[in-house]
C-alpha positions as CSV (number, residue, x, y, z in Angstrom):
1,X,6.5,34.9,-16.1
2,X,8.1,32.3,-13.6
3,X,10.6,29.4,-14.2
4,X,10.2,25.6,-12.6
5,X,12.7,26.5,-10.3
6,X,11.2,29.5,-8.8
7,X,7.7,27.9,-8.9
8,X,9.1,24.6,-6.9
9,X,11.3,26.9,-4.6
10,X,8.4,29.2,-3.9
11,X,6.2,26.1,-2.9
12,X,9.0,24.2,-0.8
13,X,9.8,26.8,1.3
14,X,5.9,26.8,1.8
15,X,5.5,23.7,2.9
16,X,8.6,23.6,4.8
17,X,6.6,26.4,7.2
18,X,4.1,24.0,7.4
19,X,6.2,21.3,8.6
20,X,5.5,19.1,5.5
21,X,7.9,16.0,5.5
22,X,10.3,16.4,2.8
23,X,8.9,19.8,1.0
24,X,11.3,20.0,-1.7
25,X,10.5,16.3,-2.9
26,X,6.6,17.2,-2.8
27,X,7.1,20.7,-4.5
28,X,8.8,18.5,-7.5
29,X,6.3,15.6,-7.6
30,X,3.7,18.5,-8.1
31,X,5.4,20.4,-10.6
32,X,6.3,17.0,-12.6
33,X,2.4,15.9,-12.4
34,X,1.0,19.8,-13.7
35,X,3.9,19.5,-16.4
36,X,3.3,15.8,-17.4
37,X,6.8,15.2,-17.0
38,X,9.5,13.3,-14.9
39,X,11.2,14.6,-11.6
40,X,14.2,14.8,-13.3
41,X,13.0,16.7,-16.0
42,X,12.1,19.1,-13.4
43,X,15.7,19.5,-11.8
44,X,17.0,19.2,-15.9
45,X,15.5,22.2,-17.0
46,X,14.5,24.4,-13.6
47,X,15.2,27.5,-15.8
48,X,12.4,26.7,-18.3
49,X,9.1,29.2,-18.3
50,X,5.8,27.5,-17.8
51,X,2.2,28.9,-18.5
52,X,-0.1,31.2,-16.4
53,X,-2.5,28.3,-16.4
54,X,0.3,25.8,-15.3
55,X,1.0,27.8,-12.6
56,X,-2.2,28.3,-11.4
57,X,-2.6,24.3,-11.2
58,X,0.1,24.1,-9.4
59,X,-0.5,26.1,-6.5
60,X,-4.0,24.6,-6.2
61,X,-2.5,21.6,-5.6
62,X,-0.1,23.1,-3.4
63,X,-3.0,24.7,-1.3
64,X,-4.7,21.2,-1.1
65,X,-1.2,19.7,0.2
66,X,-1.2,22.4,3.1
67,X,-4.7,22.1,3.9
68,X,-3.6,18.4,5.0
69,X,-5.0,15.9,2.3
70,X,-2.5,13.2,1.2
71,X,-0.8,14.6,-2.4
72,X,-1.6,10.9,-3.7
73,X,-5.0,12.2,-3.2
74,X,-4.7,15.1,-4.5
75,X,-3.5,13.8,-8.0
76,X,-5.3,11.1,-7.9
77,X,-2.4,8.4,-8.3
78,X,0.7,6.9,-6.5
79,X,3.8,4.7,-7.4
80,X,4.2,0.9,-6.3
81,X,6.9,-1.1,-7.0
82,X,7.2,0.9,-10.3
83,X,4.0,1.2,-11.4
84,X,1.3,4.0,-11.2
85,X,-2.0,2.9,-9.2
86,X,-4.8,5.0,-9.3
87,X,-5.6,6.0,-5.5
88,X,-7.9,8.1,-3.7
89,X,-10.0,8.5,0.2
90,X,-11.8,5.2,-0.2
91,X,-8.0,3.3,-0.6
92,X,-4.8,3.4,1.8
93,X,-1.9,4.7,-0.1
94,X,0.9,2.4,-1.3
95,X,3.9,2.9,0.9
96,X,7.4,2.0,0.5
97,X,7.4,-0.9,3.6
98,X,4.4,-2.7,1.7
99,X,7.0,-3.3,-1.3
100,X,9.3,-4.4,1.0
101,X,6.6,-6.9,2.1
102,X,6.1,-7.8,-1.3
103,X,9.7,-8.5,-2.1
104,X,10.8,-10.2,1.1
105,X,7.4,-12.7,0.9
106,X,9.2,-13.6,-2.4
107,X,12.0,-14.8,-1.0
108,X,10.5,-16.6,1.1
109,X,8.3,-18.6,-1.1
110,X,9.4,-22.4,-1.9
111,X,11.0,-22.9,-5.4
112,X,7.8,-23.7,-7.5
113,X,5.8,-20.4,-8.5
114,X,2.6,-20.1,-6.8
115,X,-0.4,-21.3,-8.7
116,X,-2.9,-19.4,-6.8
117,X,-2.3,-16.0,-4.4
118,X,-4.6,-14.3,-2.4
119,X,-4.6,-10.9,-0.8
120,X,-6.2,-10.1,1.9
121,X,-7.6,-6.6,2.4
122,X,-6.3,-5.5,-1.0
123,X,-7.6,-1.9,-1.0
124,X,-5.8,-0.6,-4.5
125,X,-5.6,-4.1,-5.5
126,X,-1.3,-3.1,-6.1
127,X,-0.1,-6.2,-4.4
128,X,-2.0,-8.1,-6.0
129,X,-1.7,-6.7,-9.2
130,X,2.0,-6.5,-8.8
131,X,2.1,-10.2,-7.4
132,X,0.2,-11.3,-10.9
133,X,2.8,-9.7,-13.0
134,X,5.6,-11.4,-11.0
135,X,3.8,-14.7,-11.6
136,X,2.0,-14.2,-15.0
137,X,1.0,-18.2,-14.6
138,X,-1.0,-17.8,-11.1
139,X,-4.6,-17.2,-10.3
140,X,-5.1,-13.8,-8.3
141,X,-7.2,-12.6,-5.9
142,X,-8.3,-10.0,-3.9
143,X,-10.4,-9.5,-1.2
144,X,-11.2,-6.4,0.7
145,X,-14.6,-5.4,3.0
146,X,-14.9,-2.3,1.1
147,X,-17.0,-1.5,-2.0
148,X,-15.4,1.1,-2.6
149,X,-12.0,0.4,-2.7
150,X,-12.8,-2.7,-4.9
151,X,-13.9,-0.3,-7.3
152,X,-10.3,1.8,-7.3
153,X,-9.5,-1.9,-7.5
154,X,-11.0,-3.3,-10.4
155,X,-9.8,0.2,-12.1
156,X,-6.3,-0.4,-11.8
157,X,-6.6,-3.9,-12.6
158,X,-8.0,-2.6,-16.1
159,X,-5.9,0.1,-16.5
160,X,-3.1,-2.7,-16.8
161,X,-5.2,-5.1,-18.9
162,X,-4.8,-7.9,-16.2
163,X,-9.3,-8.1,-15.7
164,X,-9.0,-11.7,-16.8
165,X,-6.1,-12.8,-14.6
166,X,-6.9,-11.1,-11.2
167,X,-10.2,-11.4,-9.6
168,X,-11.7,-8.9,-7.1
169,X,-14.1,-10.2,-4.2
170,X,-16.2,-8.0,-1.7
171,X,-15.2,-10.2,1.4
172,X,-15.0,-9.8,5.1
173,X,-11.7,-11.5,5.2
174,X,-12.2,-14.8,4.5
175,X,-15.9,-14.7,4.4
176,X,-16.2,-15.2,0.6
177,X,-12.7,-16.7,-0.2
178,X,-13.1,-20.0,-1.6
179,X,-10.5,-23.3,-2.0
180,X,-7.0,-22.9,-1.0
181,X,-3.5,-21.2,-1.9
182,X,0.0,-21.7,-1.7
183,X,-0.1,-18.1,-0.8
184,X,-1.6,-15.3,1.4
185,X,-0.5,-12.0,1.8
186,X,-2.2,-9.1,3.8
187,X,-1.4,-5.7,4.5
188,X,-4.3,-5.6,7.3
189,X,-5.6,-2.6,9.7
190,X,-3.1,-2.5,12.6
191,X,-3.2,0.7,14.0
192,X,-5.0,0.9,17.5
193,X,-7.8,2.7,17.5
194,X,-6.9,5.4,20.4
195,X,-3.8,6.2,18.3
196,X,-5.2,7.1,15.0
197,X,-6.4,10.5,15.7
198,X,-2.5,10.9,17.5
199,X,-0.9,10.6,13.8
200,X,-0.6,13.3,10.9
201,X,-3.4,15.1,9.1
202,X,-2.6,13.3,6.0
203,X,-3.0,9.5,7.9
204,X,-6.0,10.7,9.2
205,X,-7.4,11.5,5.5
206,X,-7.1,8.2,4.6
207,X,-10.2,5.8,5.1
208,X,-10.4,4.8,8.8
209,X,-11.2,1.2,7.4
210,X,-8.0,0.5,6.0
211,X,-5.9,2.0,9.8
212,X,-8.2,0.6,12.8
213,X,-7.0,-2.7,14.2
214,X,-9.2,-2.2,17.1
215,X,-7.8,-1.5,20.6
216,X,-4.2,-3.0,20.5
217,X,-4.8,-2.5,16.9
218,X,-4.4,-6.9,16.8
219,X,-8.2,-7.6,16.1
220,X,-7.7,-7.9,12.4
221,X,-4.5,-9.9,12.3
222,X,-5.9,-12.1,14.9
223,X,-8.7,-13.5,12.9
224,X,-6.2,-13.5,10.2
225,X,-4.1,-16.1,11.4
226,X,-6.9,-18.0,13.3
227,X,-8.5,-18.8,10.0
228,X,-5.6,-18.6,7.5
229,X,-4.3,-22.4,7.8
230,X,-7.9,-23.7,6.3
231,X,-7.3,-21.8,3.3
232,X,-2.8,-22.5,2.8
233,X,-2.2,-25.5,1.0
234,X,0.2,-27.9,2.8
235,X,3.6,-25.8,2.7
236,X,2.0,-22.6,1.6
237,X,2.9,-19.0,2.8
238,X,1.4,-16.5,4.8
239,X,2.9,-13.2,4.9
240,X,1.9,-10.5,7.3
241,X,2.7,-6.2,7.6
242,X,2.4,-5.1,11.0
243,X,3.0,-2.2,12.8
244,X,6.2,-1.2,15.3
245,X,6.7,-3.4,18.4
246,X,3.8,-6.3,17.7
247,X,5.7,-8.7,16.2
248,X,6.2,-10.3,19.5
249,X,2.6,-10.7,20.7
250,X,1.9,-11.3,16.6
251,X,4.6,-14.6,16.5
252,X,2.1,-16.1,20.1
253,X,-1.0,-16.2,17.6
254,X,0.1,-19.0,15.6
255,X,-0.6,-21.6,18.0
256,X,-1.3,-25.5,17.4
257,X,0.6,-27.9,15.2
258,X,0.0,-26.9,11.7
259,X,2.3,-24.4,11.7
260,X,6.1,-24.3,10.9
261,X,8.0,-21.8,13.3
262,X,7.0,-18.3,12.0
263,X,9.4,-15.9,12.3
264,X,9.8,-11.9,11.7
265,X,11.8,-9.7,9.1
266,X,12.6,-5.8,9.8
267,X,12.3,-3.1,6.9
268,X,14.8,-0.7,5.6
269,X,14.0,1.5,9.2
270,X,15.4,-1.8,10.9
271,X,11.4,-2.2,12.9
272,X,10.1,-5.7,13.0
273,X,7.5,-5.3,10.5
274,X,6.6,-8.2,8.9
275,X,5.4,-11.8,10.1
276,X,6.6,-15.2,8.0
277,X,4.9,-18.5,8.8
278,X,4.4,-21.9,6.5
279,X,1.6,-24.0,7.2
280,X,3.4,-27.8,8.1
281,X,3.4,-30.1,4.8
């Protein structure tokens, strides 16, 4: 017999010799996904006995986590802005600078609500799902390249009964976008490509499609904003992540006249990672 606690002790100190970031908070998101129960029912009642069968679930997972595969892939799902999205190796995993996106694109939208959003490269459709619960009145979509992350999509969007209110599109960024919104928001490819195979094991898992922004890792967010204007109603929003130290070269693509001043925002970390501009009225 074994308790919660020496199950989630036994697997942090695991993963802790495996240089896992933050083993203690994965050996407890493990246990509270076996146990169908809350990380803080996990620290509440530590002393609790679980099953033989519980236990052996848990340290498969816990044998995935060290083989390298992301833990969001391993169970399948993963929290964004409060909600549970279905995720898996055909979709990049929500992560907590993309809510920050989110939330500081609100704040910078005019004072009338958005009749009609777009997002570009949607992969788990969770911005856009979470943008069409923020504004139950617009019309959402979501484009992405990828088949199969539309599908992981389209799921979602069911699994939260919002089929009829946000609309999925296979599209090679604006390839199959039609009219215009008051506004876009992308969470593009921006990695360059000679650095992806530099990062962790776990990044690496996750669908090459959704990292490589080509050799300065710029390609994507450069046909972005070269096409975005034809598709922003006058005074609409478009609302960029990026990665560290390109917000500089980023802020020199919006060239021309039709374009307010864009400008940057840093997240929590205090790294310029997300690009603001307005198309002129």
């Amino acid at each position: 017999m074994i308790t919660i606690q020496q199950m989630v002790d036994g697997a942090k100190e695991r993963l802790d010799e495996k240089g896992i970031d933050e083993p203690l908070a994965h050996a407890e998101l493990i246990a509270a996904f076996v146990l169908n129960k809350s990380r803080t029912y996990i620290r509440a009642y530590r002393q609790n006995v679980i099953y033989e069968k519980e236990e052996n679930l848990f340290n498969k997972i816990v044998e995935e986590k060290l083989s390298g595969k992301p833990l969001a892939h391993i169970i399948g799902e993963a929290e964004f802005m409060g909600r549970l999205f279905s995720v898996g190796p055909t979709v990049l995993i929500p992560r907590p600078e993309t809510e920050e996106l989110v939330e500081e694109a609100i704040k910078n939208l005019p004072g009338v609500q958005p009749s009609r959003i777009l997002d570009l490269c949607s992969g788990s459709g969770c911005i856009a799902i979470s943008l069409a619960f923020m504004f139950p009145a617009a019309e959402v979509i979501g484009g992405d390249i990828s088949a199969q992350a539309l599908e992981v999509a389209r799921k979602n969007a069911s699994n939260m009964n919002l089929v009829k209110r946000v609309k999925f599109i296979q599209s090679d960024l604006f390839e199959n976008i039609e009219g215009e919104f008051d506004f876009i928001i992308s969470n593009p490819p921006y990695i360059p490509t000679d650095i992806i195979e530099t990062l962790s094991p776990e990044v690496r898992n996750e669908p090459r499609l959704a990292l490589d922004g080509g050799p300065d890792g710029l390609d994507i967010i450069r046909k972005i904003v070269a096409n975005a204007c034809a598709h922003l109603k006058a005074g609409g929003l478009l609302a960029l992540e990026i990665g560290c130290a390109q917000s500089e070269k980023v802020l020199k693509f919006f060239k021309g006249e039709e374009w307010e001043t864009p400008f940057s925002a840093k997240d929590f970390a205090g790294i310029e990672r997300f690009i603001f501009a307005r198309k002129k009225r």
